[in-house]
DORONU-499933 format. One record per residue: residue number from 1; residue in three letters; z, y, x of N, C-alpha, C, CB in turn. Coordinates in Angstrom, 2 decimals. Glycine has a CB too. Layout:
N
{NUM, "ALA", {Z, Y, X}, {Z, Y, X}, {Z, Y, X}, {Z, Y, X}};
...
// end
This chain:
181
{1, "UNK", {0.00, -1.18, 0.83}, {0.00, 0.00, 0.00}, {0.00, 1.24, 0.87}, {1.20, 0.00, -0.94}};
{2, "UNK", {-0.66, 1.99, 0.08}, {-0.74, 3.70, 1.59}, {0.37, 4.19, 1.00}, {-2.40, 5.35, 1.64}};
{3, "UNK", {1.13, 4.68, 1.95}, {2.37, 5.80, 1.89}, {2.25, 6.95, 2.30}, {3.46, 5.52, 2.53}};
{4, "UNK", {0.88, 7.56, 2.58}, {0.36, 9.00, 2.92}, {1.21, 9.46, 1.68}, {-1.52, 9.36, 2.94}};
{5, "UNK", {1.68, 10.95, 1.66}, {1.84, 11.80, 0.83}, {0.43, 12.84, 1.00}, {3.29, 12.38, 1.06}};
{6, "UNK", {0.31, 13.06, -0.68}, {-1.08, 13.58, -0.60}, {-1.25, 15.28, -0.32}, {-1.77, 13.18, -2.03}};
{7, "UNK", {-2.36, 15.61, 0.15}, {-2.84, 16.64, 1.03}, {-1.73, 18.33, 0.05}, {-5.16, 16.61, 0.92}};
{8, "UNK", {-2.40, 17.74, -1.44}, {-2.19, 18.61, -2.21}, {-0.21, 19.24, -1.99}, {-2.74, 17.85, -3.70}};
{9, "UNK", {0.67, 18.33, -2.29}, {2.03, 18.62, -1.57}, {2.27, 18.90, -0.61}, {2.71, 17.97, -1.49}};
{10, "UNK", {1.52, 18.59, 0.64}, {2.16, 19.41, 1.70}, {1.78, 20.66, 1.56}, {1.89, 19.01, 3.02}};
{11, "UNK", {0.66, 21.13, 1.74}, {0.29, 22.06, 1.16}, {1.03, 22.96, 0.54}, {-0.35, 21.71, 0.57}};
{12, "UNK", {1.31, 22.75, -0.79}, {2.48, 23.18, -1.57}, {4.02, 23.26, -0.87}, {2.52, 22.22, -2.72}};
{13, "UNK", {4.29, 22.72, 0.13}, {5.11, 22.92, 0.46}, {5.48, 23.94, 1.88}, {5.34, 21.89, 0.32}};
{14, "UNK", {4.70, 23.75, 2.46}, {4.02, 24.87, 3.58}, {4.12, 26.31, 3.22}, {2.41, 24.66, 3.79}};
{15, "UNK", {3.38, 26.38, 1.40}, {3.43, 27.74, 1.74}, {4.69, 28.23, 0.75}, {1.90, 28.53, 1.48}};
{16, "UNK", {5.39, 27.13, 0.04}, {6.78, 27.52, -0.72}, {7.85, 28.02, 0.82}, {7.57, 25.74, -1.82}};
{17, "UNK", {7.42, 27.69, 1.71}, {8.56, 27.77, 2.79}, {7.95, 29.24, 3.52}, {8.64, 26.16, 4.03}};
{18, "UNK", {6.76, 29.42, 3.47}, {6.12, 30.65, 3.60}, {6.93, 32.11, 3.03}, {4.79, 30.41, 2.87}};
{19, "UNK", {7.01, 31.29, 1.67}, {6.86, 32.37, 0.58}, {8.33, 32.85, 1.17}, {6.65, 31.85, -1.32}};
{20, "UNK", {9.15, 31.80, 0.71}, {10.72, 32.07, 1.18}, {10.93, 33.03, 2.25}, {11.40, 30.79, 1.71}};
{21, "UNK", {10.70, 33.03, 3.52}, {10.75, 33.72, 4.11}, {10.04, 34.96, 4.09}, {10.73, 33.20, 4.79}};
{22, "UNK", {9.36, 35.06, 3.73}, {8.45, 36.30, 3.90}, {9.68, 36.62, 2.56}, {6.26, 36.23, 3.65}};
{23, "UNK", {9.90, 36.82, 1.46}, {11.18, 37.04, 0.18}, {12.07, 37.40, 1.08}, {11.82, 35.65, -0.88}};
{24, "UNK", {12.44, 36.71, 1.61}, {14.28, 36.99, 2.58}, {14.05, 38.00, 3.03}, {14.96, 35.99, 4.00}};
{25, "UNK", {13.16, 37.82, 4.53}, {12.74, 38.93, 5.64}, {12.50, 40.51, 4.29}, {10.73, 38.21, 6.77}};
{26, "UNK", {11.75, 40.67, 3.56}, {11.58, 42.12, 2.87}, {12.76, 42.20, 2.34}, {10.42, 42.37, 1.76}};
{27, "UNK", {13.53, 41.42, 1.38}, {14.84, 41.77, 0.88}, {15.59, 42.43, 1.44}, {15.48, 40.97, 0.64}};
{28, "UNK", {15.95, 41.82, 2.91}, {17.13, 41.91, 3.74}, {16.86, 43.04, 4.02}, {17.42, 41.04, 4.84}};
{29, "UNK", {15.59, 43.34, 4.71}, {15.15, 44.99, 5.43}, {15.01, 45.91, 4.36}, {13.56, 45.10, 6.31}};
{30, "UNK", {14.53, 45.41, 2.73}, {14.89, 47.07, 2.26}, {15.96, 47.27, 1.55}, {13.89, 47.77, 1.40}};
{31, "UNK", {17.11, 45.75, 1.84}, {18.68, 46.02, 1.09}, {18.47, 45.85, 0.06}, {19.46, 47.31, 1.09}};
{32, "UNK", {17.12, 45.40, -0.46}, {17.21, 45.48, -2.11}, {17.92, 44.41, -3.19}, {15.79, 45.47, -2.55}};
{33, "UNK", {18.33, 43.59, -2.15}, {19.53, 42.55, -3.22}, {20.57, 42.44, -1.69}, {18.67, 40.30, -4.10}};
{34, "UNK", {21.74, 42.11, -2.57}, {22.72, 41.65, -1.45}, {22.07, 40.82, -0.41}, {23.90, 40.81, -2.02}};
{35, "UNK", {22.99, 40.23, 0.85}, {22.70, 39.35, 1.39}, {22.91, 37.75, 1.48}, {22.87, 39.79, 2.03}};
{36, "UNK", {23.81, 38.01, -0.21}, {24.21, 36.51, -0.61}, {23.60, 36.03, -1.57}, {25.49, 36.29, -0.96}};
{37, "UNK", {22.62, 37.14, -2.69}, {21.36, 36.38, -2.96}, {20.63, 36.10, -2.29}, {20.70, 36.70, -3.59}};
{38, "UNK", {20.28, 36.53, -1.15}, {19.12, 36.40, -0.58}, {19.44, 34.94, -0.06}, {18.73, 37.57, 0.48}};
{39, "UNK", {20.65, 34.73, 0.28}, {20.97, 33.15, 1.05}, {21.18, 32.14, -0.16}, {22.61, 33.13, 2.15}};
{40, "UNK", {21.44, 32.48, -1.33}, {21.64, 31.74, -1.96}, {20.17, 31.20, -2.74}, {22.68, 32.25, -2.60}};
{41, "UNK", {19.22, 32.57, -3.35}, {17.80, 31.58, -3.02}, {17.27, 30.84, -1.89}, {16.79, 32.25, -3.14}};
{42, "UNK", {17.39, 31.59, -0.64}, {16.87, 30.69, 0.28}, {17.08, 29.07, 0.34}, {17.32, 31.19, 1.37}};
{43, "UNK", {18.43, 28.36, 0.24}, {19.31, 27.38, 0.02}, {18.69, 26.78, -1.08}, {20.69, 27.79, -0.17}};
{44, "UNK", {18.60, 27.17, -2.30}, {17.94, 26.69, -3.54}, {16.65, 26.06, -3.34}, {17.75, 27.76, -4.46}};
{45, "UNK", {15.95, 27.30, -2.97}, {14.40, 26.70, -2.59}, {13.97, 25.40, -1.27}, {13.56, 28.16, -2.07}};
{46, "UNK", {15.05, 25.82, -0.55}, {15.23, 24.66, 0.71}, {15.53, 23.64, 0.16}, {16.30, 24.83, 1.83}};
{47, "UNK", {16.59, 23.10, -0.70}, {16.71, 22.18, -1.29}, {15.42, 21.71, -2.30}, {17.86, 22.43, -1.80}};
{48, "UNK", {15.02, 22.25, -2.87}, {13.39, 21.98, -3.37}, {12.15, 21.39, -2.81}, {12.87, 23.03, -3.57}};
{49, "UNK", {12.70, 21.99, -1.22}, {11.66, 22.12, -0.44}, {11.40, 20.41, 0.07}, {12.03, 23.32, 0.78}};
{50, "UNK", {12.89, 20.57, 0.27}, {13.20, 19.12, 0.79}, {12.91, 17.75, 0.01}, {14.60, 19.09, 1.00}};
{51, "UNK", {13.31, 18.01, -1.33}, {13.33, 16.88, -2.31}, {11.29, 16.97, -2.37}, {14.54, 17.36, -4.16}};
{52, "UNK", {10.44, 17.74, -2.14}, {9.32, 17.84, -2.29}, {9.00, 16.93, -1.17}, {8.84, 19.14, -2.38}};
{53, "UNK", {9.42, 16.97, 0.26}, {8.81, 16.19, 1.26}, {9.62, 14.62, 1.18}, {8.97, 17.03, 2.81}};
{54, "UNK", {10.67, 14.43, 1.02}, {11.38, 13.38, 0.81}, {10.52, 12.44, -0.43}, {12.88, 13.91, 0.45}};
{55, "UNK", {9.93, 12.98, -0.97}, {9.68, 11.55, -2.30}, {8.23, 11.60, -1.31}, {9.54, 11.98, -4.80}};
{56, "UNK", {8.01, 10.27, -1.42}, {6.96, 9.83, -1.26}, {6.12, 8.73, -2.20}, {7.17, 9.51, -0.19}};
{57, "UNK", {4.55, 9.19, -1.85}, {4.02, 8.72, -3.08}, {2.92, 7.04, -2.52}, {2.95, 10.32, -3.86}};
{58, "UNK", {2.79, 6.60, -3.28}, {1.99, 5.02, -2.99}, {0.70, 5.28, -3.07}, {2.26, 3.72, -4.11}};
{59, "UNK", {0.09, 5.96, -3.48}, {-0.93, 6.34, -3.80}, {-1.57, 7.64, -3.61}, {-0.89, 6.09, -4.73}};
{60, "UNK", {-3.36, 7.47, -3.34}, {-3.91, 8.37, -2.36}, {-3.50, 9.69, -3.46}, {-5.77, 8.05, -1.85}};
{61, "UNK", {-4.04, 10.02, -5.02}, {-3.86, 11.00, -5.86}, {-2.74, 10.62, -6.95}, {-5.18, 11.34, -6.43}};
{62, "UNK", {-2.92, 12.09, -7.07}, {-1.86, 12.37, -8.38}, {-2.44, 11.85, -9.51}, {-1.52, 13.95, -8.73}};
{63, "UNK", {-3.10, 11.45, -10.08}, {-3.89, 11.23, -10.88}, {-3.40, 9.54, -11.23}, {-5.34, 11.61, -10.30}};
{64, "UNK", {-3.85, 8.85, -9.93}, {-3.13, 7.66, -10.39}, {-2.34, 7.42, -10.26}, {-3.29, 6.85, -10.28}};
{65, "UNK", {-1.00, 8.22, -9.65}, {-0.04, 7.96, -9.38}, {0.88, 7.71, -10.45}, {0.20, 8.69, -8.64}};
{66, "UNK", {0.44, 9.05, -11.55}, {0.63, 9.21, -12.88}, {0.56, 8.21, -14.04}, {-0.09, 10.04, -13.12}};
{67, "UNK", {-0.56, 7.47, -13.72}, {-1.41, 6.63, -14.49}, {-0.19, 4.80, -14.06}, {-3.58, 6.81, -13.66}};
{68, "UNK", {-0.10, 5.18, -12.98}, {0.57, 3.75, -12.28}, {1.67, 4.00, -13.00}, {0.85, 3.53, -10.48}};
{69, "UNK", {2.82, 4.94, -12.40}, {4.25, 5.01, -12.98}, {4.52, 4.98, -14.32}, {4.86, 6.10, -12.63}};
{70, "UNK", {3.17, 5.64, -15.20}, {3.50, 4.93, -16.69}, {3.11, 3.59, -17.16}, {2.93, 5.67, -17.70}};
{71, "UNK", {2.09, 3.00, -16.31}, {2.27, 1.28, -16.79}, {3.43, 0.50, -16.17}, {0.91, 0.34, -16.31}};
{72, "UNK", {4.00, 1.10, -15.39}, {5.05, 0.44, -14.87}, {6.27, 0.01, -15.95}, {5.53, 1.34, -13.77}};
{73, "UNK", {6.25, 0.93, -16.57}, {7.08, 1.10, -17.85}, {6.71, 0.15, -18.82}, {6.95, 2.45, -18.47}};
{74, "UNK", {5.83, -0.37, -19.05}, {4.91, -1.65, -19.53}, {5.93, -2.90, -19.57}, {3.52, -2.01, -18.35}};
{75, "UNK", {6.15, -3.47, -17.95}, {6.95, -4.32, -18.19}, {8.38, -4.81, -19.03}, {6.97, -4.34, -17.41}};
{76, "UNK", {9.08, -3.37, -18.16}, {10.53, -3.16, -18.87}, {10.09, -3.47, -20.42}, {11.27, -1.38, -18.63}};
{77, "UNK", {9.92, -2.81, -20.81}, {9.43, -3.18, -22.71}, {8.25, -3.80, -23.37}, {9.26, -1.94, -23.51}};
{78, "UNK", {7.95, -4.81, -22.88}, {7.24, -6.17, -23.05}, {7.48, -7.47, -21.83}, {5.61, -5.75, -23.08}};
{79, "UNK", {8.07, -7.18, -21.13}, {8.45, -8.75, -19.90}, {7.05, -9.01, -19.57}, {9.29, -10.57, -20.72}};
{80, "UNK", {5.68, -8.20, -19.38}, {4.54, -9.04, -18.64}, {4.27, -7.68, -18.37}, {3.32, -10.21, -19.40}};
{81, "UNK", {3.61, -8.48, -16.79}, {3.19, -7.12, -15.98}, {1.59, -7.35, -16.13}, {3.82, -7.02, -14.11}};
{82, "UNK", {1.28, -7.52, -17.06}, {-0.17, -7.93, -17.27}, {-0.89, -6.98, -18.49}, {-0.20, -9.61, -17.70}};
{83, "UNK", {-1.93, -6.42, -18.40}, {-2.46, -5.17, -19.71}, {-3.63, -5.63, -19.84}, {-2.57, -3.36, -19.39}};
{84, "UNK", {-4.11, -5.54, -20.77}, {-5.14, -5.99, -21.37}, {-6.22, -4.46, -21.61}, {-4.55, -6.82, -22.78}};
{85, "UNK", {-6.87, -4.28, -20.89}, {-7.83, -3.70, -21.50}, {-8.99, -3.20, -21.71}, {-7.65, -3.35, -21.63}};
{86, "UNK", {-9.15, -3.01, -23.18}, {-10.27, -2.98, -23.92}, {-11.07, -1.93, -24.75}, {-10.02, -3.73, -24.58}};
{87, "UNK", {-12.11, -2.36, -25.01}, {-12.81, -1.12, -25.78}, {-14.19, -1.33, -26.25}, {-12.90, 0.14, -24.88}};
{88, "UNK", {-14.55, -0.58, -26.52}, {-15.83, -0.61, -27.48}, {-16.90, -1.16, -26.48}, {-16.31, 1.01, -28.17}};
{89, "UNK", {-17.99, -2.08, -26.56}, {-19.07, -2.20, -25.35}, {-20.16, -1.16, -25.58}, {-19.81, -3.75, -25.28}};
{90, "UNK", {-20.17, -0.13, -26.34}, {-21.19, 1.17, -26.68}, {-20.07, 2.22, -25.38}, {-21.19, 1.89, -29.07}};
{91, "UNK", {-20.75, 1.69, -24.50}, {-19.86, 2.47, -23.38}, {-20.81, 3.05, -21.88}, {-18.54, 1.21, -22.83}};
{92, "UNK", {-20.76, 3.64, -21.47}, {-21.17, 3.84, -20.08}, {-21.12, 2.73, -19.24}, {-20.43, 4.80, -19.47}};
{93, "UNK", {-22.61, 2.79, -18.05}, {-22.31, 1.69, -17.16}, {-21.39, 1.16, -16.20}, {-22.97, 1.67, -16.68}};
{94, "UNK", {-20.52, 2.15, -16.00}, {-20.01, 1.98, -14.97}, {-18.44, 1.46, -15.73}, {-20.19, 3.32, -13.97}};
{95, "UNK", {-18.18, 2.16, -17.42}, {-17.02, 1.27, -17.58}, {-17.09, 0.34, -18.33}, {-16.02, 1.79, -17.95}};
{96, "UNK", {-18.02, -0.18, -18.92}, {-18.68, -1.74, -19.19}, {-17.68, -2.91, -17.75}, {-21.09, -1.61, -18.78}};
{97, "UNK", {-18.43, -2.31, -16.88}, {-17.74, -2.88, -15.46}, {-16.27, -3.41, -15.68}, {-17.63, -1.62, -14.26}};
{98, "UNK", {-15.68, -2.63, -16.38}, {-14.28, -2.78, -16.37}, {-13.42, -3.12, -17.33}, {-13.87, -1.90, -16.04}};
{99, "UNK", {-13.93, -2.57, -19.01}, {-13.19, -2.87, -19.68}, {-13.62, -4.58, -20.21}, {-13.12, -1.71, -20.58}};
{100, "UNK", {-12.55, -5.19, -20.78}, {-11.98, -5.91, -21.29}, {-11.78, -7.22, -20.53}, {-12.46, -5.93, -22.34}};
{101, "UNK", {-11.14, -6.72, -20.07}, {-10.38, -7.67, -18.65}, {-9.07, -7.59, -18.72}, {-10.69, -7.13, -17.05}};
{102, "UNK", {-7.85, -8.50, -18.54}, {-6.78, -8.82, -18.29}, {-6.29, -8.06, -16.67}, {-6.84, -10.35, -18.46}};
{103, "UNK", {-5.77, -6.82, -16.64}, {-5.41, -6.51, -15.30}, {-3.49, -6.74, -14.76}, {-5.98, -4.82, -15.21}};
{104, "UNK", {-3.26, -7.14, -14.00}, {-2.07, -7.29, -13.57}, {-1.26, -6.16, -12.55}, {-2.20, -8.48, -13.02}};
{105, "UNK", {-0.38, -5.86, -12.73}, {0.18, -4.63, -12.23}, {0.95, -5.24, -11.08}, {1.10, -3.75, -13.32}};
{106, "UNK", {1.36, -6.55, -10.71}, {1.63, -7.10, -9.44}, {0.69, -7.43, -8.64}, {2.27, -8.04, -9.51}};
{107, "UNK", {0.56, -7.11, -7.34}, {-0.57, -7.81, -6.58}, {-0.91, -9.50, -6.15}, {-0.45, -7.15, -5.40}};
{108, "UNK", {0.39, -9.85, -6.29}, {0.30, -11.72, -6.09}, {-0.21, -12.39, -7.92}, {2.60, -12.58, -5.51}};
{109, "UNK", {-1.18, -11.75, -8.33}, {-1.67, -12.28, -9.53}, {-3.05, -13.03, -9.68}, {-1.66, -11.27, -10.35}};
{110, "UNK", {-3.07, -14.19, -10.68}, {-4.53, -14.29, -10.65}, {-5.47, -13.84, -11.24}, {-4.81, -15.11, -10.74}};
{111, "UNK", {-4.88, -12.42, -11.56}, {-5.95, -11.48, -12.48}, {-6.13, -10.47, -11.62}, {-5.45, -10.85, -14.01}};
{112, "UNK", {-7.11, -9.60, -11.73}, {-7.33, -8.45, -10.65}, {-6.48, -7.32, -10.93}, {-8.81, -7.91, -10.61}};
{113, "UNK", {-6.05, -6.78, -9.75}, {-5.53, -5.83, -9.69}, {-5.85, -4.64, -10.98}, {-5.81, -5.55, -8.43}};
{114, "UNK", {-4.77, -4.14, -11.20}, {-4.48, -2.90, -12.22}, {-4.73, -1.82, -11.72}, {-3.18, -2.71, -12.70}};
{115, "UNK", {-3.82, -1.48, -10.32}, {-4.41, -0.57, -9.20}, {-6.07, -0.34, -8.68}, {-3.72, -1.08, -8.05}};
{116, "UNK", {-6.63, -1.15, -8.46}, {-7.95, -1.21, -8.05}, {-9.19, -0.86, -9.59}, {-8.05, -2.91, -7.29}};
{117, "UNK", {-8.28, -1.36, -10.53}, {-8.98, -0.32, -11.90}, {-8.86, 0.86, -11.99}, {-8.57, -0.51, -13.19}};
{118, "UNK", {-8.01, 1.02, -11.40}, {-7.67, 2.68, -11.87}, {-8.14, 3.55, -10.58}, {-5.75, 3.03, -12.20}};
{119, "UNK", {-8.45, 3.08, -9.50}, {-9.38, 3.48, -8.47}, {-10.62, 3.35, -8.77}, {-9.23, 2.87, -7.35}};
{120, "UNK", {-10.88, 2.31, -9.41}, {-12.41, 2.28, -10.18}, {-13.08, 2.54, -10.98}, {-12.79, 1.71, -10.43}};
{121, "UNK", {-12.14, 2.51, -11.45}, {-13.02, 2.75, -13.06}, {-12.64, 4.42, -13.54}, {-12.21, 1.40, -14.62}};
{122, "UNK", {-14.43, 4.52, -13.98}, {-14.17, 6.30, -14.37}, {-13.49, 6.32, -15.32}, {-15.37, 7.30, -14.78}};
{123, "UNK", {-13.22, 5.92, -16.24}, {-12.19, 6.20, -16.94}, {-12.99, 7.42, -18.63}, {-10.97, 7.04, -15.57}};
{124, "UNK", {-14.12, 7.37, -18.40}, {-14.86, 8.33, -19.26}, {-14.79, 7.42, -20.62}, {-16.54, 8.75, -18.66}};
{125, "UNK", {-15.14, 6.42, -20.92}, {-15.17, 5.94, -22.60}, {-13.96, 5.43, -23.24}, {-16.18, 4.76, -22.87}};
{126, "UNK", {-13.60, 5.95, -24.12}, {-12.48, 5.26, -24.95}, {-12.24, 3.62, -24.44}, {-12.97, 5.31, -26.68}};
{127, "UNK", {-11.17, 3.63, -24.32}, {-10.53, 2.10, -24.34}, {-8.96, 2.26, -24.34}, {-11.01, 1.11, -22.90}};
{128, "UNK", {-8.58, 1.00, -24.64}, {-7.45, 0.99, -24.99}, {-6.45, 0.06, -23.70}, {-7.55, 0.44, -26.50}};
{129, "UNK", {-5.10, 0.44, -23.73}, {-4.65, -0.46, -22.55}, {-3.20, -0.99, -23.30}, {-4.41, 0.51, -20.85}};
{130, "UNK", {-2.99, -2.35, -23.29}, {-1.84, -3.13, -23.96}, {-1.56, -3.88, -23.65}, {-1.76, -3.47, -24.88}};
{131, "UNK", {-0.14, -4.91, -23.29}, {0.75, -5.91, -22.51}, {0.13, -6.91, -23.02}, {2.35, -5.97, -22.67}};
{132, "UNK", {0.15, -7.70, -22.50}, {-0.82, -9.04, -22.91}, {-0.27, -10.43, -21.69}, {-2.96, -8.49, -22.58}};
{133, "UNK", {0.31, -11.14, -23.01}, {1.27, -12.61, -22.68}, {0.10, -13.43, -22.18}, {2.18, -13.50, -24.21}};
{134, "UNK", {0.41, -13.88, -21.13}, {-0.35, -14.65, -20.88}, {-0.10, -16.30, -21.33}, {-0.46, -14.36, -19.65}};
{135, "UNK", {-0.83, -17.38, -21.89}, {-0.50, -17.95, -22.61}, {-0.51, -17.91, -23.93}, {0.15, -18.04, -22.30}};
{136, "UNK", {0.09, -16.31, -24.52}, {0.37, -16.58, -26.16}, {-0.81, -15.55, -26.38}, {2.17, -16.12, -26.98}};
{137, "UNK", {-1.33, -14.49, -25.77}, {-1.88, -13.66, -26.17}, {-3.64, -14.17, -26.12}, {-1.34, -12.49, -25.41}};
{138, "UNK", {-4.65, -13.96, -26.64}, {-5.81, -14.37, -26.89}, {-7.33, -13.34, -26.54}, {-5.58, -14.71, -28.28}};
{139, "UNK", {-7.89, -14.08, -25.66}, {-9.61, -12.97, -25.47}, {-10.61, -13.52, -26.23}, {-10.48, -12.91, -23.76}};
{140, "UNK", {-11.32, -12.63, -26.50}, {-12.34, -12.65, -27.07}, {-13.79, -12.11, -26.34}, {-11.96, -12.04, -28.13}};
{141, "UNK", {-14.94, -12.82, -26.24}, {-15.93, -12.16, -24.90}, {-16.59, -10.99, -26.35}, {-17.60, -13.77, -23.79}};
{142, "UNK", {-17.87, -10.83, -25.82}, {-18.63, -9.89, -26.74}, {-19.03, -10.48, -27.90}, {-19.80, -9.34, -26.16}};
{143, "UNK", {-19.28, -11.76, -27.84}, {-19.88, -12.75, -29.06}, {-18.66, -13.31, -30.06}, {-20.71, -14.22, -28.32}};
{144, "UNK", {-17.62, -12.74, -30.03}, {-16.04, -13.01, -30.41}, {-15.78, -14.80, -30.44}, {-15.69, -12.24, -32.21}};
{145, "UNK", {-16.10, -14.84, -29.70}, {-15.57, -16.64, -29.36}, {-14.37, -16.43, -27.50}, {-17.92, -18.10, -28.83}};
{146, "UNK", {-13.58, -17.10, -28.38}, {-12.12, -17.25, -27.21}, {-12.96, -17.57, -25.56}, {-10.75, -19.14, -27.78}};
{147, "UNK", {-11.88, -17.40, -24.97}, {-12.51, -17.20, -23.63}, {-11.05, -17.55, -23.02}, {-13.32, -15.54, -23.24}};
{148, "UNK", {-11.45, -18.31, -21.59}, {-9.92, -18.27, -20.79}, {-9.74, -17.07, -20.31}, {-9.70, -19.24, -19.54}};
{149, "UNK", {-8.45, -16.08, -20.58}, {-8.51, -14.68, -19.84}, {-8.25, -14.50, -18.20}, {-7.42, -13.80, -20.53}};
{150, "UNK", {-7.95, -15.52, -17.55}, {-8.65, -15.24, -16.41}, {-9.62, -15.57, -15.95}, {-8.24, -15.35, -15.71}};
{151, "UNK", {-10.47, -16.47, -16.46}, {-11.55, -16.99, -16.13}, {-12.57, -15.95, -16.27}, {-11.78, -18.14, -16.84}};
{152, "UNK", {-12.19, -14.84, -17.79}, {-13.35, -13.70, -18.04}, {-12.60, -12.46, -17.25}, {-13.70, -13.29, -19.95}};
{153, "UNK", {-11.55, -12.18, -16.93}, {-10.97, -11.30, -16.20}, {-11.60, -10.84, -14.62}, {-9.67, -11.85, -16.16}};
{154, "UNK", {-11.89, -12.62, -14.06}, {-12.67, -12.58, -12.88}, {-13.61, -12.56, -12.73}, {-12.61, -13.15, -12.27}};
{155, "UNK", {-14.49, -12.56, -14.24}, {-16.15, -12.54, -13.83}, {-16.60, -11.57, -12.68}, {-17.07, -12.05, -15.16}};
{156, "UNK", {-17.78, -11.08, -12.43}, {-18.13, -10.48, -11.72}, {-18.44, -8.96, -12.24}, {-18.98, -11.20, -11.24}};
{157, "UNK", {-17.81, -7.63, -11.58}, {-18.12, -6.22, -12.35}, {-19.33, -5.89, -12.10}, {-17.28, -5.01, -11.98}};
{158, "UNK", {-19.93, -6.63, -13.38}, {-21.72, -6.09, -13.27}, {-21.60, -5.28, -14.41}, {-23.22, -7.40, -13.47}};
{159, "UNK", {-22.34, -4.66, -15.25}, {-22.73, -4.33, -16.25}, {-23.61, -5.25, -17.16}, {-23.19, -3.35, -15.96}};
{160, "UNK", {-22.53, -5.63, -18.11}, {-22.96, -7.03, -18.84}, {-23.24, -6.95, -19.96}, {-22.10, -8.02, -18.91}};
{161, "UNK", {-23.50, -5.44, -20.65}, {-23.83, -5.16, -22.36}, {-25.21, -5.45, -22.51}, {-23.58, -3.50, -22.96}};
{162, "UNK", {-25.51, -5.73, -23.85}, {-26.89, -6.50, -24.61}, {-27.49, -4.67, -23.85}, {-26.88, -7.04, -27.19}};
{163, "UNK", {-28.58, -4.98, -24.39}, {-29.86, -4.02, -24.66}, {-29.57, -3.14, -25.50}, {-31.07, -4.61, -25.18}};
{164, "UNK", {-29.19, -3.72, -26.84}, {-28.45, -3.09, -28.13}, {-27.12, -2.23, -27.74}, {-27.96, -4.37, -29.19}};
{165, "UNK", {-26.48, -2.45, -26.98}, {-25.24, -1.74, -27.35}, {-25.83, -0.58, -25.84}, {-23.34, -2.93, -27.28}};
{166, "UNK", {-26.85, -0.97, -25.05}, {-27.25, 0.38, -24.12}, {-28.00, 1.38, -24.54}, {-27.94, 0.11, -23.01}};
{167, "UNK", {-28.62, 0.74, -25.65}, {-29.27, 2.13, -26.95}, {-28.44, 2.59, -27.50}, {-30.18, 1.83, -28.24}};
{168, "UNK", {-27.34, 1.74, -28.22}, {-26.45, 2.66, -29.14}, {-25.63, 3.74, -28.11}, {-25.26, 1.62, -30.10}};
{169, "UNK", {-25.20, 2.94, -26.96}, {-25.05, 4.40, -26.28}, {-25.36, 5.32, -25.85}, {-24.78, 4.57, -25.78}};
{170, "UNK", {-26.81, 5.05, -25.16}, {-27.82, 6.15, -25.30}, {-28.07, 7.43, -26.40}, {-28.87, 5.44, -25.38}};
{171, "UNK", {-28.04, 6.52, -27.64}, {-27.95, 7.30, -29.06}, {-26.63, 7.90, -29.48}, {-28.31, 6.36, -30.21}};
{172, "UNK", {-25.76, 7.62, -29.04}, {-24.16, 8.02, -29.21}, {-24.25, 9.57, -28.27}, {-22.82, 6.54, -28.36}};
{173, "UNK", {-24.70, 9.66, -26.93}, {-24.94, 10.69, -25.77}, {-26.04, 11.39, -26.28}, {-25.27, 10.09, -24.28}};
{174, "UNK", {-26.71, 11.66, -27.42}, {-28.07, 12.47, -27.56}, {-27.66, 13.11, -28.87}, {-29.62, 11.51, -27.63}};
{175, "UNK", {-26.80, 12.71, -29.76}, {-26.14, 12.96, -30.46}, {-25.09, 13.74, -30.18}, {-25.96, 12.14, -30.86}};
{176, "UNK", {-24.18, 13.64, -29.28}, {-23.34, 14.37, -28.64}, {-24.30, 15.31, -28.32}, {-22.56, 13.77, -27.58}};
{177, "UNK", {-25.03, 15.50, -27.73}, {-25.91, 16.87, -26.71}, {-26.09, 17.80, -27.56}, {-27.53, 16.61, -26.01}};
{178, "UNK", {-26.89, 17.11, -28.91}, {-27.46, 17.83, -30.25}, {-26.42, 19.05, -30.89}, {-27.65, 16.56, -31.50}};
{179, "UNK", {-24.88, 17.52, -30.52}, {-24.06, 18.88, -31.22}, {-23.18, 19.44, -30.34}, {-23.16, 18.58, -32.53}};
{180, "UNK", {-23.61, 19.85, -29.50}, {-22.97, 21.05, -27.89}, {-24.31, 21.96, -28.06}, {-22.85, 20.05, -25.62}};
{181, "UNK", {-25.75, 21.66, -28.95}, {-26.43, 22.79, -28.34}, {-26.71, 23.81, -30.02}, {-28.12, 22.13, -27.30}};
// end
């Protein structure tokens, strides 16, 4: 797992420590607050400053970092670290690729990574994401006949929709355009 903290926080923190001082230094020289506010923000924001470089994050962006720490919450209130998800196949090519697959939020799983979806997948068409028992819970492929869910979990991320459902999305996106212009 990467333990870089990302570009965007240090950053942010560089110039919060900036700011601070450059605040103190004018205060102090034009007397315009005591010198025990001035130490007592300084102290405040240092402590800020600190708890900002101290957490460290698993992940390259904020974006999924966000996205991770709330499926994490998944388990605690369902007991499977496993999500199911799904969505319409009138979808873009690239998340055809991805949805309706069984993803696992532990890495010693025999379903693919949860993490590596959420690095992958654009994330642009509706779908849905939900805990899914392995054993009690049930897949369905495109032709709605059962399927083993890891067996369809591991297929290969091609783009696997009929002809039909790459028109209807085609026609879903021209429709949209019609009504933006």
């Amino acid at each position: 797992m990467n333990r870089k903290r990302p570009k965007n926080r240090t950053v942010f923190c560089i110039a919060a420590i900036i700011f601070i001082f450059v605040f103190a230094s004018v205060h102090i020289a034009f007397k315009a607050v005591s010198f025990a506010v001035v130490l007592a923000f300084v102290s405040s924001s240092l402590i800020v400053i600190i708890n900002c470089f101290s957490r460290k994050s698993e992940y390259e962006n904020d974006a999924v970092t966000d996205k991770v720490v709330d499926t994490k919450r998944l388990p605690k209130y369902s007991d499977t670290d496993l999500i199911y998800v799904f969505g319409s196949r009138v979808c873009c090519e690239e998340c055809a690729k991805y949805i309706n697959r069984v993803y696992s939020i532990s890495v010693s799983s025999k379903y693919p990574s949860f993490l590596e979806y959420l690095n992958n997948s654009p994330g642009c068409c509706p779908h849905t994401e939900v805990p899914f028992y392995d054993g009690f819970s049930q897949m369905k492929n495109s032709d709605n006949n059962p399927v083993d869910p890891v067996e369809y979990s591991n297929r290969p991320f091609v783009d696997d929709r009929t002809e039909e459902e790459k028109k209807k999305y085609e026609e879903k996106i021209r429709k949209a355009e019609k009504m933006k212009a």
